[in-house]
N, C-alpha and C positions, 0 to 999 in steps of 0.2 A: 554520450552513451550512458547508460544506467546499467548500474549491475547490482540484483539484488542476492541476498542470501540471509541464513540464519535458520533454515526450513530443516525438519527432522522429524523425528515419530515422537508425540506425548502420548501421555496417558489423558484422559478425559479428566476434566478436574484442571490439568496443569499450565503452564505458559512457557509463552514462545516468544523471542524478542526478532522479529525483521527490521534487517538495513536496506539501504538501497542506498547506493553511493552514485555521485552525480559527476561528469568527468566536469574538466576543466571548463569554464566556459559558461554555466550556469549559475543561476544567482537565486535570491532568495524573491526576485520578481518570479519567479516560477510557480506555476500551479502545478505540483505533485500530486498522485494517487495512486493507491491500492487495488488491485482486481482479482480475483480468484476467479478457478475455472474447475469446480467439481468433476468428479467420476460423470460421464454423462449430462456432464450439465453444459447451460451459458455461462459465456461468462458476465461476473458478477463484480458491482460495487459494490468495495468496503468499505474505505475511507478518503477522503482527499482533504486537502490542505492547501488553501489559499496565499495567492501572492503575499509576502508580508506577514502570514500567518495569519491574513483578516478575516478568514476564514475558514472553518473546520465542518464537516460533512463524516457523517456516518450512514452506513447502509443498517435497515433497521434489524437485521440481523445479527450483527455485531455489535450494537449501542449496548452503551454500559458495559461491554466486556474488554473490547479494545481500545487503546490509544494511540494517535499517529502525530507524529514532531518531526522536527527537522533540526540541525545543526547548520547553519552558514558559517562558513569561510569566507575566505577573502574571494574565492575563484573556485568554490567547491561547494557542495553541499551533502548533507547527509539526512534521508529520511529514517523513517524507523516507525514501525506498527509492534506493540506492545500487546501482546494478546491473553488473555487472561479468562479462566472459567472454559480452557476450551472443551469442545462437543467434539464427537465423531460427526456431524454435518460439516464443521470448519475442514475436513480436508478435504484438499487441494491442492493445485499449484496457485498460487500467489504470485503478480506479477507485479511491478512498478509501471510508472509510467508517467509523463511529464511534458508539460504545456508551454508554451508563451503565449499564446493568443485565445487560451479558455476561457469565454467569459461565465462568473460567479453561478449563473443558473442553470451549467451543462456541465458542472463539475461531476456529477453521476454518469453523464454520456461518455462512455468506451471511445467513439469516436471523435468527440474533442482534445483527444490526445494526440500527439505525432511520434511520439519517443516513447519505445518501449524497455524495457531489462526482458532478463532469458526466462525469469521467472523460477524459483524456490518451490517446494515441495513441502508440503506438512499433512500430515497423517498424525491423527487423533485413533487413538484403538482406546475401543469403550470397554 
């Protein structure tokens, strides 16, 4: 189970730190990712992060304003999207979401993921 949070109202300009916590049972073999789902819109990749950390992906809307990590435990893990410079486009709901069997060049596809979170709210007012 993933459960993410950290979602609220900025001001345009400001930043927002998302977690997304990984229950027991997941490892740092895990392909993690970010999605958001605008007013009206699809939903959208933002960021993902590779087994190992061997690799990082941005949606090119977000590059250079956001950052996405992970913390490993022993039996846990922790993501986290770092947002930074945000716009009145960035809002949305923002969702987690997480792989074991995602290979590198579908890390942007929605549907290479199996494991979702409930997904956070962020509202940017310009």
């Amino acid at each position: 189970q993933l459960q993410a949070s950290g979602g609220g109202l900025v001001q345009a300009g400001g930043s927002l730190r998302l977690s997304c916590a990984a229950s027991e049972g997941t490892s740092s073999r895990w392909v993690m990712g970010w999605f958001r789902r605008g007013p009206g819109k699809e939903r959208e990749f933002v960021a993902a992060i590779g087994r190992n950390n061997a690799a990082i992906r941005y949606g090119d809307s977000v590059k250079g304003r956001f950052t996405i990590s992970r913390e490993n435990a022993k039996n846990t893990m922790t993501m986290f999207l770092q947002m930074s410079d945000l716009k009145p486009e960035d809002t949305a709901v923002y969702f987690c979401a997480a792989s074991q069997t995602i290979i590198l060049s579908r890390l942007r596809d929605e549907h290479g993921y199996g494991y979702w979170g409930q997904g956070t709210q962020v509202t940017v007012s310009s």
